[in-house]
mmJSON file of the N, C-alpha and C atoms, coordinates in Angstrom:
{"data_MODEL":{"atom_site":{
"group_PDB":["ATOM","ATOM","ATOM","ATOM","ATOM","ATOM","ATOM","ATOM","ATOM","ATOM","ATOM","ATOM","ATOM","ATOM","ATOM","ATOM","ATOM","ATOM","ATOM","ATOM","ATOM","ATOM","ATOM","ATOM","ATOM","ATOM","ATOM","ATOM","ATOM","ATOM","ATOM","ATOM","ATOM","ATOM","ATOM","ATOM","ATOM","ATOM","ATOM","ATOM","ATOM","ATOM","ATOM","ATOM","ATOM","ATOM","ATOM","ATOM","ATOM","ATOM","ATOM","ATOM","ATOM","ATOM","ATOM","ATOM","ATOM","ATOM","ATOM","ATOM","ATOM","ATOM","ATOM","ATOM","ATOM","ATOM","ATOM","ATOM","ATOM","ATOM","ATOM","ATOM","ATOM","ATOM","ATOM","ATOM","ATOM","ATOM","ATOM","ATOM","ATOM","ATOM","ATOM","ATOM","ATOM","ATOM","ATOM","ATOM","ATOM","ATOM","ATOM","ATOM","ATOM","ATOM","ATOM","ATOM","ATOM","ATOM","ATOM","ATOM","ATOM","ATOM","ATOM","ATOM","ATOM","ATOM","ATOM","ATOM","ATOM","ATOM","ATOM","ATOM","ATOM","ATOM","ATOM","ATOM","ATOM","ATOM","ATOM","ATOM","ATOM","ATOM","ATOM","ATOM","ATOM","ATOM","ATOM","ATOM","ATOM","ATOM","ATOM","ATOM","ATOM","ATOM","ATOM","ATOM","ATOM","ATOM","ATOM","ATOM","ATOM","ATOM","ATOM","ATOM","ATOM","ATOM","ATOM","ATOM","ATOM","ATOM","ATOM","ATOM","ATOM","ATOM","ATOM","ATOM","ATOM","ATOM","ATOM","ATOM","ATOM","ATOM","ATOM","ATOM","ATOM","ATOM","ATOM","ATOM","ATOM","ATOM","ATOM","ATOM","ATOM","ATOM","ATOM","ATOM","ATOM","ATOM","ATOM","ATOM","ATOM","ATOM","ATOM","ATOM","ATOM","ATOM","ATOM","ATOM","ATOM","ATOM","ATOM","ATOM","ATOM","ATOM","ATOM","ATOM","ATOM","ATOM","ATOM","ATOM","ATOM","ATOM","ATOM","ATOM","ATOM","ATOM","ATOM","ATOM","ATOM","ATOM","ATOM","ATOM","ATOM"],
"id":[1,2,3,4,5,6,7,8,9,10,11,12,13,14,15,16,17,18,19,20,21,22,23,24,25,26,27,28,29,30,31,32,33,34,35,36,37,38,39,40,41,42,43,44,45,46,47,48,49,50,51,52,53,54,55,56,57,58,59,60,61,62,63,64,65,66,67,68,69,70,71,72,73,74,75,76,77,78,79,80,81,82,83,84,85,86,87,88,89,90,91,92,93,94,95,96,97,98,99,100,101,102,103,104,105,106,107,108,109,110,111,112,113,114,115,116,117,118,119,120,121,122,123,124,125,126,127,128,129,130,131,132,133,134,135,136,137,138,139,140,141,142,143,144,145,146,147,148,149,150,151,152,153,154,155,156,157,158,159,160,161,162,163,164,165,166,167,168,169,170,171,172,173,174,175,176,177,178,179,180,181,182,183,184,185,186,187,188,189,190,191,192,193,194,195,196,197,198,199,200,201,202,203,204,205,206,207,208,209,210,211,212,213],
"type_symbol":["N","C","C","N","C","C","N","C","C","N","C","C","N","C","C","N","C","C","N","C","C","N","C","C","N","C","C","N","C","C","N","C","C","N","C","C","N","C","C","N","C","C","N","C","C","N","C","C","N","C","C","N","C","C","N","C","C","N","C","C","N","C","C","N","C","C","N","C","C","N","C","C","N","C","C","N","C","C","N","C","C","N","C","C","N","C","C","N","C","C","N","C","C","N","C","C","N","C","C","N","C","C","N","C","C","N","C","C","N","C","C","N","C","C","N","C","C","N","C","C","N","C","C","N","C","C","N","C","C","N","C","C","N","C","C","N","C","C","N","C","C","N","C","C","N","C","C","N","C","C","N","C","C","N","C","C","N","C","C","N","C","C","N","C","C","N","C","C","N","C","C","N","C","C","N","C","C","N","C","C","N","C","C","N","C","C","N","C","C","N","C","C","N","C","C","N","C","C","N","C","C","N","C","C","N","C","C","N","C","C","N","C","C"],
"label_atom_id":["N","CA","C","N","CA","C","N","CA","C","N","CA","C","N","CA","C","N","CA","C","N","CA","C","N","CA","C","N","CA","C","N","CA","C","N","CA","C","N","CA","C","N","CA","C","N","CA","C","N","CA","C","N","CA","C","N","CA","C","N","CA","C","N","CA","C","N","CA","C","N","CA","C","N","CA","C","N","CA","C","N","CA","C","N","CA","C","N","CA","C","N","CA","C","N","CA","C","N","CA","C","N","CA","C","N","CA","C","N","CA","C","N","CA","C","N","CA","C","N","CA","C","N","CA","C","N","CA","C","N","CA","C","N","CA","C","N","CA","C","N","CA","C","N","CA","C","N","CA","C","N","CA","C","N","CA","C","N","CA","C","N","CA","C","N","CA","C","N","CA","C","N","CA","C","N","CA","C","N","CA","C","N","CA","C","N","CA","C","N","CA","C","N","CA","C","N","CA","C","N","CA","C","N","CA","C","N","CA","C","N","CA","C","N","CA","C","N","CA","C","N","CA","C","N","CA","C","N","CA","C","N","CA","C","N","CA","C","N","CA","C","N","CA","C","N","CA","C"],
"label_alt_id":[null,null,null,null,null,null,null,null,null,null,null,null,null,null,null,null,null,null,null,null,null,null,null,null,null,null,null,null,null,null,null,null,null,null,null,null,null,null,null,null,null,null,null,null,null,null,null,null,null,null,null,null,null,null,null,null,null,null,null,null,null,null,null,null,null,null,null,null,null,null,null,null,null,null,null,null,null,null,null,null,null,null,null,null,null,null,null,null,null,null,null,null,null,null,null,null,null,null,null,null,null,null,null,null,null,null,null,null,null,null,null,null,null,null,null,null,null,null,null,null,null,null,null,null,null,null,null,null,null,null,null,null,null,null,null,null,null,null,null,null,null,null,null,null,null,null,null,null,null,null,null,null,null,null,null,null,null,null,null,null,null,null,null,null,null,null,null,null,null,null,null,null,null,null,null,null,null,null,null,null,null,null,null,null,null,null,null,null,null,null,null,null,null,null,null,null,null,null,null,null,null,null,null,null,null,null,null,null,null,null,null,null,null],
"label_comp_id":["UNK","UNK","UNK","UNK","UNK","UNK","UNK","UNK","UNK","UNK","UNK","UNK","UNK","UNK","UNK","UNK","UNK","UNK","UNK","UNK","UNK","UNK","UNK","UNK","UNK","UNK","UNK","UNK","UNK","UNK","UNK","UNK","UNK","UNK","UNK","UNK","UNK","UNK","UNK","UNK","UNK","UNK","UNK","UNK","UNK","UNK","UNK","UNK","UNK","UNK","UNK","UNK","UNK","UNK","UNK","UNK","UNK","UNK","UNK","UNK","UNK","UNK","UNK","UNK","UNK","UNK","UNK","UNK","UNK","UNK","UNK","UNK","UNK","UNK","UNK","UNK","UNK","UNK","UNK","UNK","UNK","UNK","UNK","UNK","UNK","UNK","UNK","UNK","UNK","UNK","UNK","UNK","UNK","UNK","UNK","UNK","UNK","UNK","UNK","UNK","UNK","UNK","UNK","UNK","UNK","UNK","UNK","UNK","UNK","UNK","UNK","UNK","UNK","UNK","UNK","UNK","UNK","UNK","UNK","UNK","UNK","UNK","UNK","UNK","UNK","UNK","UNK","UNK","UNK","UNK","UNK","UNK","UNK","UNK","UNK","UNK","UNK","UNK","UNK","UNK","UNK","UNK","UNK","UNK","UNK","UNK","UNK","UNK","UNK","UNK","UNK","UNK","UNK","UNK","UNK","UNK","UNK","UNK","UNK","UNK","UNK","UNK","UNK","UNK","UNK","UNK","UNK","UNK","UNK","UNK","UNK","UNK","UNK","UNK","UNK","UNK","UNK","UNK","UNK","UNK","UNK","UNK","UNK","UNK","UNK","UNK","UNK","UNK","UNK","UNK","UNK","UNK","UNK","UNK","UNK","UNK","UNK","UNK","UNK","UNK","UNK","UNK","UNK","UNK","UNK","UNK","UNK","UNK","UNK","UNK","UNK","UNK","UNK"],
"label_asym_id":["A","A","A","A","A","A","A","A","A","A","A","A","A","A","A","A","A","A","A","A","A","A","A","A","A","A","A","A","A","A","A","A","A","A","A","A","A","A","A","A","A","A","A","A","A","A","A","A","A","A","A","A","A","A","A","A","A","A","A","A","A","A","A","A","A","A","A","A","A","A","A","A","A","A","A","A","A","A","A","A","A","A","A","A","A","A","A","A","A","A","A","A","A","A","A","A","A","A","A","A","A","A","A","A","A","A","A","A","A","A","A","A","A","A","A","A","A","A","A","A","A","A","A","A","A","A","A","A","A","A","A","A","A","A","A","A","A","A","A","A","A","A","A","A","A","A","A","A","A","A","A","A","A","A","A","A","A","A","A","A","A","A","A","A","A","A","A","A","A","A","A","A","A","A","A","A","A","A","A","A","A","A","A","A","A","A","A","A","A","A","A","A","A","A","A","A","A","A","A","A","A","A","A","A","A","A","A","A","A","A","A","A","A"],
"label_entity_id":["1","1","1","1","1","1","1","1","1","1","1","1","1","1","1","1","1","1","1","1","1","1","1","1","1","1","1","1","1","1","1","1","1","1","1","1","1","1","1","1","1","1","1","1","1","1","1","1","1","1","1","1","1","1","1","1","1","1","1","1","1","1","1","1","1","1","1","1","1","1","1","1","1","1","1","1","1","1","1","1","1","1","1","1","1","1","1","1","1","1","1","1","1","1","1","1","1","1","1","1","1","1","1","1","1","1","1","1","1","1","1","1","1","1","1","1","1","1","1","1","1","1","1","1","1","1","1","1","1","1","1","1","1","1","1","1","1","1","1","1","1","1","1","1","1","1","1","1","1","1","1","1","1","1","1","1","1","1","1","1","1","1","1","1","1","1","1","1","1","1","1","1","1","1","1","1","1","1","1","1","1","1","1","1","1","1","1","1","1","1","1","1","1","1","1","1","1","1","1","1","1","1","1","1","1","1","1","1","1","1","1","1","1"],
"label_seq_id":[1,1,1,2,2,2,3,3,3,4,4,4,5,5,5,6,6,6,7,7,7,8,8,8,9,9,9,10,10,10,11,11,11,12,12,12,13,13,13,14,14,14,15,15,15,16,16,16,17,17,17,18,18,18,19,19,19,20,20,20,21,21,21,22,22,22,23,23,23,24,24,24,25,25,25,26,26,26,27,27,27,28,28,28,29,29,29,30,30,30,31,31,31,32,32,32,33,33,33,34,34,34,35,35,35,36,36,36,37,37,37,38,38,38,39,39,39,40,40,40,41,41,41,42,42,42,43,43,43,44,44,44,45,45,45,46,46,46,47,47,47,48,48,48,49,49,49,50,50,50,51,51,51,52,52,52,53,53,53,54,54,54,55,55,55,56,56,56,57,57,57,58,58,58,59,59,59,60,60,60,61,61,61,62,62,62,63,63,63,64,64,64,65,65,65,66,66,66,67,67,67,68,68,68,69,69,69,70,70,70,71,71,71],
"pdbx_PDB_ins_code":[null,null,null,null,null,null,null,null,null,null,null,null,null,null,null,null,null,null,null,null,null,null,null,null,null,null,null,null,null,null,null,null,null,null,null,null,null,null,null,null,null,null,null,null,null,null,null,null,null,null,null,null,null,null,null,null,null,null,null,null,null,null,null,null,null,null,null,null,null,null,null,null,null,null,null,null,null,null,null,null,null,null,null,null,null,null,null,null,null,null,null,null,null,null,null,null,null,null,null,null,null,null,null,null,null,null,null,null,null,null,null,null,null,null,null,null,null,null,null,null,null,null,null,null,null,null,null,null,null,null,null,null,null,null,null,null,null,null,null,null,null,null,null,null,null,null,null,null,null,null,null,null,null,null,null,null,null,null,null,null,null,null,null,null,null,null,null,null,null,null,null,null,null,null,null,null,null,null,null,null,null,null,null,null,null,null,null,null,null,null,null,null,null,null,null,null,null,null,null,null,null,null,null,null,null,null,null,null,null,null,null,null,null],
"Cartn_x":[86.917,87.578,89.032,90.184,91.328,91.671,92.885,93.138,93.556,94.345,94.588,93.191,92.423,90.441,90.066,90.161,89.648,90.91,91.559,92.424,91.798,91.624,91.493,89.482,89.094,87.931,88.087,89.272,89.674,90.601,90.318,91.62,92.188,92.144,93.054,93.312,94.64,95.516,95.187,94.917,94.993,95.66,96.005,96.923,96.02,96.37,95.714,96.182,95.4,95.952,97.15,97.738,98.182,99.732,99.333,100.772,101.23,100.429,100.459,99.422,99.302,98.399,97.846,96.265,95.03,94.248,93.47,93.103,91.953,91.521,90.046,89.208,87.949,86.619,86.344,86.752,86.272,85.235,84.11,83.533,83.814,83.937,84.884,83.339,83.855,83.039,83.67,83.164,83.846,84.567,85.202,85.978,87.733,87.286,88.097,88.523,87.917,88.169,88.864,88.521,89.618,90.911,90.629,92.409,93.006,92.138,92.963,93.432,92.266,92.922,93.977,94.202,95.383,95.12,93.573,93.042,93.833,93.707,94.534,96.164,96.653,98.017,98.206,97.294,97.253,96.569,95.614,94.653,95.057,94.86,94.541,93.283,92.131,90.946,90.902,90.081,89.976,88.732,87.802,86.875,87.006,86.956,87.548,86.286,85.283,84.407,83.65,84.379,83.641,84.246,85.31,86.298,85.708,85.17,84.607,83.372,82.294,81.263,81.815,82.423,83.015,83.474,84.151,84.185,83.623,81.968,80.69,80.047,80.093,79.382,80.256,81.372,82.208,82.492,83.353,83.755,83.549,81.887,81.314,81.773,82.511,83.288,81.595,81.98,81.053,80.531,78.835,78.274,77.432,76.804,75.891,74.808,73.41,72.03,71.381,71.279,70.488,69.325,67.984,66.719,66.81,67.166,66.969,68.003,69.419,70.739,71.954,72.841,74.059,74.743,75.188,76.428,77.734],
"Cartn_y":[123.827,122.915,122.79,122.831,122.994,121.588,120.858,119.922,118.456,119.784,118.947,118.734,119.267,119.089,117.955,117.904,117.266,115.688,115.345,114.435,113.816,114.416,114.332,113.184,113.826,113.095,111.459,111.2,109.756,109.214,107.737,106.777,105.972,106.032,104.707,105.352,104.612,105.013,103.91,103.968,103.243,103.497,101.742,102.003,102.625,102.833,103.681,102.702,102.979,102.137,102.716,104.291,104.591,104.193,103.664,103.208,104.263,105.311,106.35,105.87,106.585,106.501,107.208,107.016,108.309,107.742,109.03,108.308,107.768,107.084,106.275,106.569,106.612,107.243,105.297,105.591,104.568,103.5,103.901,103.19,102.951,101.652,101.006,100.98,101.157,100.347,99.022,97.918,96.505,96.901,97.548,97.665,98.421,99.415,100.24,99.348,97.847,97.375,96.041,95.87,94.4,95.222,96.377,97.124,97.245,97.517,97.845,96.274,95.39,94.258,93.464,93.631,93.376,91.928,92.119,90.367,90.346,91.018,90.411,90.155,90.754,90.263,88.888,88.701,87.76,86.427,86.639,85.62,84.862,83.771,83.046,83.144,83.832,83.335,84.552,83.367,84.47,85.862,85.468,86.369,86.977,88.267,88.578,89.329,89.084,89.635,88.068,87.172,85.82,85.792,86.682,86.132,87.183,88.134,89.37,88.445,87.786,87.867,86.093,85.665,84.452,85.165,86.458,87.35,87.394,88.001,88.316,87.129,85.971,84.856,84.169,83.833,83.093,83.635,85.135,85.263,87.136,87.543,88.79,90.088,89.985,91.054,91.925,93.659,94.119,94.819,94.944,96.002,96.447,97.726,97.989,97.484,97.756,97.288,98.46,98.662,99.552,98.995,99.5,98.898,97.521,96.816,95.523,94.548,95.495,94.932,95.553,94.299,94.897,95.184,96.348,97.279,97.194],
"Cartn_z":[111.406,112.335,111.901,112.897,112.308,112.136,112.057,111.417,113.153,113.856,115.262,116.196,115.709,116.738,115.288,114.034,113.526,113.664,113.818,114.753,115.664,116.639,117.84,118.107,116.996,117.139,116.18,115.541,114.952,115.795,115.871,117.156,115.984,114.685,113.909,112.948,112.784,111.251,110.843,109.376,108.64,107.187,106.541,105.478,104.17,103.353,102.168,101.123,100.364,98.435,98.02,98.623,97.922,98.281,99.779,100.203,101.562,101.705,102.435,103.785,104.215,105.853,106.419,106.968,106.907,108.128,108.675,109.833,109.727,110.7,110.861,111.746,111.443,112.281,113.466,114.635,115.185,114.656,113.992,113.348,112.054,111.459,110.45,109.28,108.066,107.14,106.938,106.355,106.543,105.343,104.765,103.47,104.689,105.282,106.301,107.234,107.772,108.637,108.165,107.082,106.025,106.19,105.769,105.729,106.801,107.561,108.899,109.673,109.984,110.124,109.108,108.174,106.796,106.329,106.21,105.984,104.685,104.008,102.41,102.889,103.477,103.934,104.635,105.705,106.591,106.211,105.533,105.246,104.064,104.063,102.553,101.655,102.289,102.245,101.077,100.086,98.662,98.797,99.813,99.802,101.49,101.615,102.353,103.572,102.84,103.797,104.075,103.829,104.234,105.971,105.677,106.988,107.602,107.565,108.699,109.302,107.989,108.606,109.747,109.603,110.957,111.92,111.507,113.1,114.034,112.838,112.786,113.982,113.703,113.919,115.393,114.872,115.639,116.867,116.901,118.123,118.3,118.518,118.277,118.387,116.849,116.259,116.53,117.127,117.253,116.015,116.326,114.671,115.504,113.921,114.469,113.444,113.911,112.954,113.239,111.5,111.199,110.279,110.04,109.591,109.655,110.291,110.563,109.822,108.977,108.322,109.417,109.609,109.97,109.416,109.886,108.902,109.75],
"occupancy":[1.0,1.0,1.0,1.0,1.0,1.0,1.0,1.0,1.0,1.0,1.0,1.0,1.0,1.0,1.0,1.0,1.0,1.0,1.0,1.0,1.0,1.0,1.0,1.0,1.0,1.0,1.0,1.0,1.0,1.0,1.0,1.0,1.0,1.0,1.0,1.0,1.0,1.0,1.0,1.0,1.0,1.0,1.0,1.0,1.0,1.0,1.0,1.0,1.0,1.0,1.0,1.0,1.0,1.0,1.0,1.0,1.0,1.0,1.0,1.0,1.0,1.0,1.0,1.0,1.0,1.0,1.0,1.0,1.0,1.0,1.0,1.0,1.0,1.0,1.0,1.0,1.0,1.0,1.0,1.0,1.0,1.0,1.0,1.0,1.0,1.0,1.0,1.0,1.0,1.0,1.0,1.0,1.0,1.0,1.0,1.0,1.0,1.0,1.0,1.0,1.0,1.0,1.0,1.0,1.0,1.0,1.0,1.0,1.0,1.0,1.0,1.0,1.0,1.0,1.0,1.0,1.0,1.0,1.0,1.0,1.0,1.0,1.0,1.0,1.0,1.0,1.0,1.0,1.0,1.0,1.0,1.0,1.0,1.0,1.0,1.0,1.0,1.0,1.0,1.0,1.0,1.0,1.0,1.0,1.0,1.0,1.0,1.0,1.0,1.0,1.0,1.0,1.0,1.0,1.0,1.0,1.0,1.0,1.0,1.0,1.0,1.0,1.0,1.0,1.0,1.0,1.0,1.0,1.0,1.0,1.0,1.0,1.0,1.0,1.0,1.0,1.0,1.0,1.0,1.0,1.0,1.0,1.0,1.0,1.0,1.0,1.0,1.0,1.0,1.0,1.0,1.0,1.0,1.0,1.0,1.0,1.0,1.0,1.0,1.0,1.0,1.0,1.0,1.0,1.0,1.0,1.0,1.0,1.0,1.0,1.0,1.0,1.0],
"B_iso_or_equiv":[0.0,0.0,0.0,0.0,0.0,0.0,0.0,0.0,0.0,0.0,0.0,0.0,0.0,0.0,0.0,0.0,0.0,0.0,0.0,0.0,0.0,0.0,0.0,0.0,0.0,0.0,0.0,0.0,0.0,0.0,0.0,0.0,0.0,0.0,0.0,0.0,0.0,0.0,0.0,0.0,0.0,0.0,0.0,0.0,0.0,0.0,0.0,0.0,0.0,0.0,0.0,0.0,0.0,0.0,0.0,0.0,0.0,0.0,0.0,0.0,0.0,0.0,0.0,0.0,0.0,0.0,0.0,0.0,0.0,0.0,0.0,0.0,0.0,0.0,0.0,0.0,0.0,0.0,0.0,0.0,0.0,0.0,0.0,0.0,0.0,0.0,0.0,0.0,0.0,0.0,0.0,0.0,0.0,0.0,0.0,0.0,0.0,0.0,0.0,0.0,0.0,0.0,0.0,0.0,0.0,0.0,0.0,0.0,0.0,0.0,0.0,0.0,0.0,0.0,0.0,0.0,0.0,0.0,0.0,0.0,0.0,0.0,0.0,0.0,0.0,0.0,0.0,0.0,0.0,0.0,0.0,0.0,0.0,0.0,0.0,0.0,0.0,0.0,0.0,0.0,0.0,0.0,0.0,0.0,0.0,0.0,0.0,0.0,0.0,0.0,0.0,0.0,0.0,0.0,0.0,0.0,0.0,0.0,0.0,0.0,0.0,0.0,0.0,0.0,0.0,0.0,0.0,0.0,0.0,0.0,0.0,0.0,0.0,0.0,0.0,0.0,0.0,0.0,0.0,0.0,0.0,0.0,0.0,0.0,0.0,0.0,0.0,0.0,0.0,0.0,0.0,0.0,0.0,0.0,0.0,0.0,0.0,0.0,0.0,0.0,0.0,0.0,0.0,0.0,0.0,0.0,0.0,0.0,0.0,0.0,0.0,0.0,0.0],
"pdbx_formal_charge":[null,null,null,null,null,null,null,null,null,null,null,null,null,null,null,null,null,null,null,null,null,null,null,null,null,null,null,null,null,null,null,null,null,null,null,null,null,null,null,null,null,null,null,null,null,null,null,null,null,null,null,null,null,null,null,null,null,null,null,null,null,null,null,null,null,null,null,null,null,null,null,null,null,null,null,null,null,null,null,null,null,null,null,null,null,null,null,null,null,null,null,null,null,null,null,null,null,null,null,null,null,null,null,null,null,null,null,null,null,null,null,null,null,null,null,null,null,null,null,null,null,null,null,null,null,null,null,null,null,null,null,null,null,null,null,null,null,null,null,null,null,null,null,null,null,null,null,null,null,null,null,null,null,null,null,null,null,null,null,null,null,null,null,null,null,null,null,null,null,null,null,null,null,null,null,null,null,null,null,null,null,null,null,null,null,null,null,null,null,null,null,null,null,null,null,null,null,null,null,null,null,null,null,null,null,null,null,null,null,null,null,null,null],
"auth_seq_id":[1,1,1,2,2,2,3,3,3,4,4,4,5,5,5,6,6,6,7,7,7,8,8,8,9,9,9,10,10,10,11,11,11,12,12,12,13,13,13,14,14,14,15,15,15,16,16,16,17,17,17,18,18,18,19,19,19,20,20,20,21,21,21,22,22,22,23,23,23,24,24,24,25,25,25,26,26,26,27,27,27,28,28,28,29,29,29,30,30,30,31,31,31,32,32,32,33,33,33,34,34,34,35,35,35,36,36,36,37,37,37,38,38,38,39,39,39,40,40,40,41,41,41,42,42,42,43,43,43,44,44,44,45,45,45,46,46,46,47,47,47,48,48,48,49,49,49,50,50,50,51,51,51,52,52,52,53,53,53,54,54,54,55,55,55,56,56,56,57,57,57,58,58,58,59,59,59,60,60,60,61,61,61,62,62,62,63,63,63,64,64,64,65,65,65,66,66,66,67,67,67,68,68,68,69,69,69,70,70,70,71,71,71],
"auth_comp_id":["UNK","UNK","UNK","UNK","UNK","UNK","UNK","UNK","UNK","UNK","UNK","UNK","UNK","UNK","UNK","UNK","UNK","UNK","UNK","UNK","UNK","UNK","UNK","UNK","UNK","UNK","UNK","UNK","UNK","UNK","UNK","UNK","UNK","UNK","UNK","UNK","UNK","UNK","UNK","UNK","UNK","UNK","UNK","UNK","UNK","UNK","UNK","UNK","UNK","UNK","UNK","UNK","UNK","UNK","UNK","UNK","UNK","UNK","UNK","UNK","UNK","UNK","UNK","UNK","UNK","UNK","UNK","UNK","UNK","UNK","UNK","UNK","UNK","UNK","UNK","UNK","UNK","UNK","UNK","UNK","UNK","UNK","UNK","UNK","UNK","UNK","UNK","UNK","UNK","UNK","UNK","UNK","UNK","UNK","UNK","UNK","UNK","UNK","UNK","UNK","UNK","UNK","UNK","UNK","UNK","UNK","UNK","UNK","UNK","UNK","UNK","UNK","UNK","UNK","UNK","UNK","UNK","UNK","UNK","UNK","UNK","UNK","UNK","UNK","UNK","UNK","UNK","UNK","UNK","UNK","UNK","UNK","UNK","UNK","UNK","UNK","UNK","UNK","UNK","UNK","UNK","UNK","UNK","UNK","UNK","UNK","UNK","UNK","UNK","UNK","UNK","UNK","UNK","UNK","UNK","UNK","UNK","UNK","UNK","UNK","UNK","UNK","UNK","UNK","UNK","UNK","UNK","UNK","UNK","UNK","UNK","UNK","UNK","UNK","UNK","UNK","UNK","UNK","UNK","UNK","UNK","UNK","UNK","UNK","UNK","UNK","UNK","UNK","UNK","UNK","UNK","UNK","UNK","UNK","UNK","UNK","UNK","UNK","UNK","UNK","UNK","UNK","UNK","UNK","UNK","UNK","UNK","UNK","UNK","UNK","UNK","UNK","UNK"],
"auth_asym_id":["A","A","A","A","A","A","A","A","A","A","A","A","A","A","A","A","A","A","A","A","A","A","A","A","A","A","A","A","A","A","A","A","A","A","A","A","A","A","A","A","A","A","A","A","A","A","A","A","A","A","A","A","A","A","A","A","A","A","A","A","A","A","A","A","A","A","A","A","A","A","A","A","A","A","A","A","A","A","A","A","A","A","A","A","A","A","A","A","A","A","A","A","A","A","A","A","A","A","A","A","A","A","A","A","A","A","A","A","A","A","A","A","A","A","A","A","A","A","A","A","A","A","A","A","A","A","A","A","A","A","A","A","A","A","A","A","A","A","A","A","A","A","A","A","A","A","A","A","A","A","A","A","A","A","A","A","A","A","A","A","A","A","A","A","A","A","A","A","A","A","A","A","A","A","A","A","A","A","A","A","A","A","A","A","A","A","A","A","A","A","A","A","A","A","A","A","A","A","A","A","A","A","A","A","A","A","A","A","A","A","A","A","A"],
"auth_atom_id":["N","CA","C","N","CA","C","N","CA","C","N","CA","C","N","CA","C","N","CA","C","N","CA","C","N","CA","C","N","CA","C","N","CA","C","N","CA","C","N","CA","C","N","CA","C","N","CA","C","N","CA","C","N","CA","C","N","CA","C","N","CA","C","N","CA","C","N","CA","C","N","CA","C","N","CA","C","N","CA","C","N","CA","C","N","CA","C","N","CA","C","N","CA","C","N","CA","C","N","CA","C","N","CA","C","N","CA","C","N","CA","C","N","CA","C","N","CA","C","N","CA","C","N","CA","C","N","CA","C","N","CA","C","N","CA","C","N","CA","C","N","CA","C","N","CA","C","N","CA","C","N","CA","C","N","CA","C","N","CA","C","N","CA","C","N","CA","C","N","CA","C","N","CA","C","N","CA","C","N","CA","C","N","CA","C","N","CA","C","N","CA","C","N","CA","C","N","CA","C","N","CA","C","N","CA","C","N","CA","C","N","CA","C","N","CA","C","N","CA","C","N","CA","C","N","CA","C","N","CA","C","N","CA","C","N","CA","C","N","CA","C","N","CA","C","N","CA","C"],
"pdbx_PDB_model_num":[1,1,1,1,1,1,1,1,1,1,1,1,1,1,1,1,1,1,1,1,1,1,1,1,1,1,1,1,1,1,1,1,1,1,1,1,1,1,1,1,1,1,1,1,1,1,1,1,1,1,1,1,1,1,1,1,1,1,1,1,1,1,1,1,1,1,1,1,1,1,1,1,1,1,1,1,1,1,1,1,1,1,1,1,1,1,1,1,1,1,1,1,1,1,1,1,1,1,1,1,1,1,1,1,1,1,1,1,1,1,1,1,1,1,1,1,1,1,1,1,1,1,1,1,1,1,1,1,1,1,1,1,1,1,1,1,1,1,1,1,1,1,1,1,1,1,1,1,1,1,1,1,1,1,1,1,1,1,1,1,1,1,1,1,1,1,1,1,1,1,1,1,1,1,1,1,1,1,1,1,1,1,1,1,1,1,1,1,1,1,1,1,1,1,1,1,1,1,1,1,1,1,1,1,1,1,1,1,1,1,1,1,1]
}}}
């Protein structure tokens, strides 16, 4: 697969640790999706997947469920 077909199947940039920028598979792991939303930038909140899962709850940030856990 060349590099512009392997593109083409990701819709998000996201920032990297390293300071650089890589793309993203539409579907987020909640580690891929703290970064991409820039909860550590934006947020105060010391735990940062406390604030996904109120996404989660509050206003239905979408998932999926697999064996009966959402991922």
């Amino acid at each position: 697969m060349d590099n512009a077909q392997h593109n083409s199947d990701l819709s998000a940039i996201l920032p990297g640790s390293d300071g650089g920028c890589g793309f993203c598979h539409t579907v987020m792991t909640e580690e891929e999706l703290i970064r991409f939303l820039r909860i550590p930038e934006i947020s105060g909140a010391v735990n940062h997947h406390q604030v996904i899962e109120n996404l989660k709850r509050k206003h239905g940030l979408p998932r999926i469920h697999l064996c009966g856990k959402t991922v």
